[in-house]
C-alpha positions as CSV (number, residue, x, y, z in Angstrom):
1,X,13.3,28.9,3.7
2,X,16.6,28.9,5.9
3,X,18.7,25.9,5.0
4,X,19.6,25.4,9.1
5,X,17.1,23.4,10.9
6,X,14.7,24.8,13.7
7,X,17.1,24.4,17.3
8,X,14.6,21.9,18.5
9,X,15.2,19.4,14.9
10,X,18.0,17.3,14.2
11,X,20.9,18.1,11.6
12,X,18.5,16.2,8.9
13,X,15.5,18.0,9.9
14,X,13.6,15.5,12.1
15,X,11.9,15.8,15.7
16,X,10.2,13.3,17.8
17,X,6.8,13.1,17.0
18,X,5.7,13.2,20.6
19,X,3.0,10.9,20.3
20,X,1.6,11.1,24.0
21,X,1.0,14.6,23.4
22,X,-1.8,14.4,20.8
23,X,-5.1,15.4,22.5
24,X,-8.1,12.8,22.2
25,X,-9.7,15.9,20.5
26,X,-6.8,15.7,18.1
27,X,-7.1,12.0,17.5
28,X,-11.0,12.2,16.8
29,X,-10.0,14.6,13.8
30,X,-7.8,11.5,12.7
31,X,-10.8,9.0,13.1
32,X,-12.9,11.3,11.4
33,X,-11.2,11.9,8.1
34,X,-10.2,8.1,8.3
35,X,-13.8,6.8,8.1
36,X,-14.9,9.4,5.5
37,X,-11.8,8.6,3.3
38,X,-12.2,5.2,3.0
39,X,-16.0,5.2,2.8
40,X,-15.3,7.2,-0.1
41,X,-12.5,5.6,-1.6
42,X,-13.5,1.9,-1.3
43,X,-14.5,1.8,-5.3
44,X,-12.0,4.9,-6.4
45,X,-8.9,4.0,-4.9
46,X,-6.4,1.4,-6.9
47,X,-6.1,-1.4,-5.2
48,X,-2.6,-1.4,-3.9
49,X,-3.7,1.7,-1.6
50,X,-6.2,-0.1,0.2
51,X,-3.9,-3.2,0.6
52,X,-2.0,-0.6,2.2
53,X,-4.1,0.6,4.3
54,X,-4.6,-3.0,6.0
55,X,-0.4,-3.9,5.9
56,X,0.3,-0.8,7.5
57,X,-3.1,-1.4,10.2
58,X,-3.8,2.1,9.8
59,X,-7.5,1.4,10.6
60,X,-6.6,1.4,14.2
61,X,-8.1,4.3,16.0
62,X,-6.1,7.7,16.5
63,X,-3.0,9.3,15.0
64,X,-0.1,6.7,13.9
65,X,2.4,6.2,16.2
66,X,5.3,6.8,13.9
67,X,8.0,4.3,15.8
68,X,4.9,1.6,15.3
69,X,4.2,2.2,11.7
70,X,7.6,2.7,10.7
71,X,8.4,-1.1,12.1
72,X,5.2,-2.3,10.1
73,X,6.6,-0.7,7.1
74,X,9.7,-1.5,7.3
75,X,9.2,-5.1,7.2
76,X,7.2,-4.6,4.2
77,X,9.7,-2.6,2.1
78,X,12.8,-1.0,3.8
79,X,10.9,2.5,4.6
80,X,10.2,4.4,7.5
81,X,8.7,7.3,8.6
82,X,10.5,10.3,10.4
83,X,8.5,13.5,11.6
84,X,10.1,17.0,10.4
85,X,8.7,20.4,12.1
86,X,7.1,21.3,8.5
87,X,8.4,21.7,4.9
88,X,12.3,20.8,4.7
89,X,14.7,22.1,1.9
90,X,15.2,20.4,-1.1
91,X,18.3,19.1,-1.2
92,X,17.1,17.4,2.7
93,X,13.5,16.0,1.5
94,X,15.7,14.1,-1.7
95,X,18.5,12.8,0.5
96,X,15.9,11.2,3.1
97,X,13.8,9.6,-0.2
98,X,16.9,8.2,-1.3
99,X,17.5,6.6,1.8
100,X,14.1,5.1,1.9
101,X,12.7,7.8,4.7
102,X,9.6,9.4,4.5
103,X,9.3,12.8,6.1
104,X,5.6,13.6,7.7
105,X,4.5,16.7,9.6
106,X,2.9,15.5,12.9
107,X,0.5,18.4,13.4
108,X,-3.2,17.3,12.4
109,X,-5.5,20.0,11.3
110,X,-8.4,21.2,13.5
111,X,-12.1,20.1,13.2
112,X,-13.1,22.9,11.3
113,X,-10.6,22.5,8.9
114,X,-11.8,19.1,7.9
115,X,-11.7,20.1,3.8
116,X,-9.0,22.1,3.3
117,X,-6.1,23.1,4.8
118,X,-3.0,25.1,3.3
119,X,0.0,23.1,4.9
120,X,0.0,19.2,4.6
121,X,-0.6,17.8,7.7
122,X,-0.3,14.5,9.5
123,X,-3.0,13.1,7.9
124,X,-2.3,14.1,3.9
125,X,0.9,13.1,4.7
126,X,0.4,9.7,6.6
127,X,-2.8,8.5,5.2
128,X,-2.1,10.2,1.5
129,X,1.3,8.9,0.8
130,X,2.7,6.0,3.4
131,X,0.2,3.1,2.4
132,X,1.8,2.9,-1.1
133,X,5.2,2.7,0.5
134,X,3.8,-0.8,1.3
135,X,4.0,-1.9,-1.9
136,X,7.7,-2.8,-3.5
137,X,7.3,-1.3,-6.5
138,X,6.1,1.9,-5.8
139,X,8.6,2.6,-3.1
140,X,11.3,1.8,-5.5
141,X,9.8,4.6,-7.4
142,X,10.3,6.9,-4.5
143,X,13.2,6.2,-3.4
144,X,14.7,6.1,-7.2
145,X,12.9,9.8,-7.3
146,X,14.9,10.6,-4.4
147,X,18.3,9.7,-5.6
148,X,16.9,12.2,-8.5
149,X,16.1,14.8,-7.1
150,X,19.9,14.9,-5.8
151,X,20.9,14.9,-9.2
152,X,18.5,17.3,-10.6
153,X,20.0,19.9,-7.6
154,X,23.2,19.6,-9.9
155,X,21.6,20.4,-12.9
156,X,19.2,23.4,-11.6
157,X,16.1,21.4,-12.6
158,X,14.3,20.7,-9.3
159,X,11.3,22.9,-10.9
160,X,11.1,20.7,-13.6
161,X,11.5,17.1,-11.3
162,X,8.8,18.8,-8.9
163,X,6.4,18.6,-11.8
164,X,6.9,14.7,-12.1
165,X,6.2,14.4,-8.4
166,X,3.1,16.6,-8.0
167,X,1.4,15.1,-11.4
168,X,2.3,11.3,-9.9
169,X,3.0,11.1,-6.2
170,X,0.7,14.2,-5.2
171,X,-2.2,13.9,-7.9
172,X,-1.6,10.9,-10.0
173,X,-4.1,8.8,-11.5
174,X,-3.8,5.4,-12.6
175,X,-5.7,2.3,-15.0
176,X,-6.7,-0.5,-12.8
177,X,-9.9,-2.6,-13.1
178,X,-11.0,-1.8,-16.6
179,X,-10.9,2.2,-15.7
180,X,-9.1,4.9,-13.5
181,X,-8.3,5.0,-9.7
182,X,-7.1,7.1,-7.7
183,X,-2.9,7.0,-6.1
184,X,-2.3,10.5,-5.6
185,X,-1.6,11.6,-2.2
186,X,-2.9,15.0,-2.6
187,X,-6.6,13.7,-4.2
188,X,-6.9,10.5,-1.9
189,X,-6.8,12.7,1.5
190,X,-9.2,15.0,-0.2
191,X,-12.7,14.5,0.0
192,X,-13.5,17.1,-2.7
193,X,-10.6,16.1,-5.0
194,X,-11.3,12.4,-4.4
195,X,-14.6,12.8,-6.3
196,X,-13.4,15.7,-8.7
197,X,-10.5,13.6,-9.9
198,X,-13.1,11.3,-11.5
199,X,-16.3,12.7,-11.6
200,X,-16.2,16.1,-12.9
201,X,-16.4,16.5,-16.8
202,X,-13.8,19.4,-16.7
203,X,-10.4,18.4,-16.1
204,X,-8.3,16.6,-18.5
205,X,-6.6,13.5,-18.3
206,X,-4.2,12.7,-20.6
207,X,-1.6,9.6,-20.7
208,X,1.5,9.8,-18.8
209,X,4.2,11.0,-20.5
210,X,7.6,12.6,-18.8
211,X,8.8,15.2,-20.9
212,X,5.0,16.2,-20.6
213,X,4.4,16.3,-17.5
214,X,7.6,18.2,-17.1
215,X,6.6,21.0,-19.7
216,X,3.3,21.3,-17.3
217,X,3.1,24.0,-14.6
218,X,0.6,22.9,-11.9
219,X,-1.8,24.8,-9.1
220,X,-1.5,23.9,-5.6
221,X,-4.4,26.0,-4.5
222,X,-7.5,24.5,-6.3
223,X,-8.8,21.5,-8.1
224,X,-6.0,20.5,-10.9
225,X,-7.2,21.4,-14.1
226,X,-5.3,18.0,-15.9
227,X,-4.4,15.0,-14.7
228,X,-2.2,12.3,-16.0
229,X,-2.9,8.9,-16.0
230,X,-0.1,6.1,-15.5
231,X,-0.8,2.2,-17.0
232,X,1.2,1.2,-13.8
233,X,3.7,1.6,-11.1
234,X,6.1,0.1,-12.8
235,X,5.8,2.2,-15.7
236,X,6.5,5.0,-13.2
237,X,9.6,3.1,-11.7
238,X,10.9,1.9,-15.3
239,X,10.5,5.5,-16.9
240,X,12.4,7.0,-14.3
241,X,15.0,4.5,-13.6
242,X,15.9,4.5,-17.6
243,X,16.0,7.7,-18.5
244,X,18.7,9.8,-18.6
245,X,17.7,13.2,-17.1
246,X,20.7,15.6,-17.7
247,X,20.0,15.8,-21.7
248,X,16.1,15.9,-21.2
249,X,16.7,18.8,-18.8
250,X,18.7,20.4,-21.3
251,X,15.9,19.8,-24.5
252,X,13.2,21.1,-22.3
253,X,15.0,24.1,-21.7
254,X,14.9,24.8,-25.0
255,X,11.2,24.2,-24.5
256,X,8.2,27.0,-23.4
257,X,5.9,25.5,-21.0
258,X,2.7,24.2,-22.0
259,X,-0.6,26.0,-20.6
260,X,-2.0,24.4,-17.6
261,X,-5.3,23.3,-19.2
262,X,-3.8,22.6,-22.5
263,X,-4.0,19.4,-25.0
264,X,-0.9,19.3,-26.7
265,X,-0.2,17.9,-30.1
266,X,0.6,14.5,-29.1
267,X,-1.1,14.1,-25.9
268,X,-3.2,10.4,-25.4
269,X,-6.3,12.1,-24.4
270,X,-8.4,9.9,-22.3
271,X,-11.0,12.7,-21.5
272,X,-10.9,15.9,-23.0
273,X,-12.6,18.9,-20.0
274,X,-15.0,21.0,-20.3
275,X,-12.6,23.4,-18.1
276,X,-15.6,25.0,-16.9
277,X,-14.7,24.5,-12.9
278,X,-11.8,26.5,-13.9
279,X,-13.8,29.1,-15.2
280,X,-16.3,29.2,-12.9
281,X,-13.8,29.8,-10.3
282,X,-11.7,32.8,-12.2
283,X,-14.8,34.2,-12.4
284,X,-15.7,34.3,-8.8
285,X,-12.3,35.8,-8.2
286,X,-13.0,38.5,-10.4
């Protein structure tokens, strides 16, 4: 990826999202995956996602205008959301999470792409991660993994910080209501995921822990074969506000990684998988 933006972006990367140009075809694609998502995620989803969901009035029909959202959200926690023209470089995705702005594509995927899609569109990135920038705590933890990130470009350890947002921001699971829920942006826009996450006996999910989850390589093309499972948001917000990164960077380097699909001496298993999704679909490659 070229570190110069696209001549029709900004220096930081954004673009207007041109919401008048969104087709009413476009917009029933939005209304669509919006009524399936949270028919399904009614009893799955924690809480503070679905509180979102109301703060944020994302309920009203058709693709978010992002100037109105952003006004809704900013009352609610300091954050706002700016469209980009698709995935921005590192070192420009940290430095607009530090400063409290979300970056979301504005392309929506078509009709027949309604469960899966390669690139993270307008809806994974709107539905999936903005209502929990509602909620103070958990956009504290964002923006504090922002001002991170920056750091962990000085230390050559964005692989190992991009593990800690995939396993909570992207496919997090959390306690709530006497068992899990679902926060991750990545399972909650999913129809599939949203009922794999839970359901299936083959993943495992194992209790948060950060050197962990940085030792832990991760799939972006499948079903995650582990997931890890928070107590709370402000578990996530305490852990990474009062750690110091630069010497765990420098022990884990020391470190191999740990197998995908792995329970490691130490882990807090809550449910031990089966993996047999996972084989089931090496063997279909082969």
């Amino acid at each position: 990826m070229t570190d110069l933006p696209p001549p029709h972006a900004a220096a930081d990367w954004t673009v207007p999202q041109n919401w008048a140009d969104y087709t009413p075809a476009e917009h029933a694609v939005w209304d669509t995956l919006f009524a399936r998502q949270t028919a399904l995620l009614k009893d799955r989803a924690h809480p503070a996602f679905l509180d979102g969901l109301d703060i944020l009035a994302l309920s009203k029909p058709g693709i978010p205008d992002f100037d109105e959202l952003s006004e809704r959200l900013h009352a609610a926690t300091g954050w706002s959301v700016v469209a980009v023209p698709g995935l921005v470089p590192d070192e420009v995705f940290y430095e607009h999470l530090a400063n409290r702005r979300f970056v979301a594509g504005s392309f929506i995927r078509g009709a027949h792409e309604l469960d899966y899609l390669e690139a993270p569109d307008v809806f994974h990135d709107v539905f999936g991660h903005v209502p929990l920038l509602s909620q103070p705590v958990f956009a504290d933890y964002m923006q504090a993994y922002g001002q991170g990130g920056l750091r962990a470009m000085e230390h050559g350890a964005i692989g190992r910080l991009a593990r800690l947002y995939w396993y909570t921001v992207e496919f997090g699971l959390i306690r709530a209501d006497g068992g899990l829920k679902l926060y991750g942006a990545g399972i909650v826009s999913s129809h599939g995921e949203s009922r794999f996450a839970l359901d299936d006996p083959s993943p495992n999910r194992i209790g948060f822990d950060l050197a962990r989850v940085m030792r832990t390589p991760y799939r972006i093309d499948d079903y995650q074969q582990g997931y890890f499972v928070v107590d709370s948001f402000d578990q996530l917000l305490r852990t990474t506000l009062d750690t110091d990164f630069a010497p765990l960077y420098a022990d884990l380097a020391t470190l191999p990684d740990l197998d995908i699909a792995e329970i490691a001496p130490g882990d807090t298993v809550i449910t031990r998988g089966s993996q047999a999704y996972a084989r089931t679909r090496e063997t279909d490659v082969a």
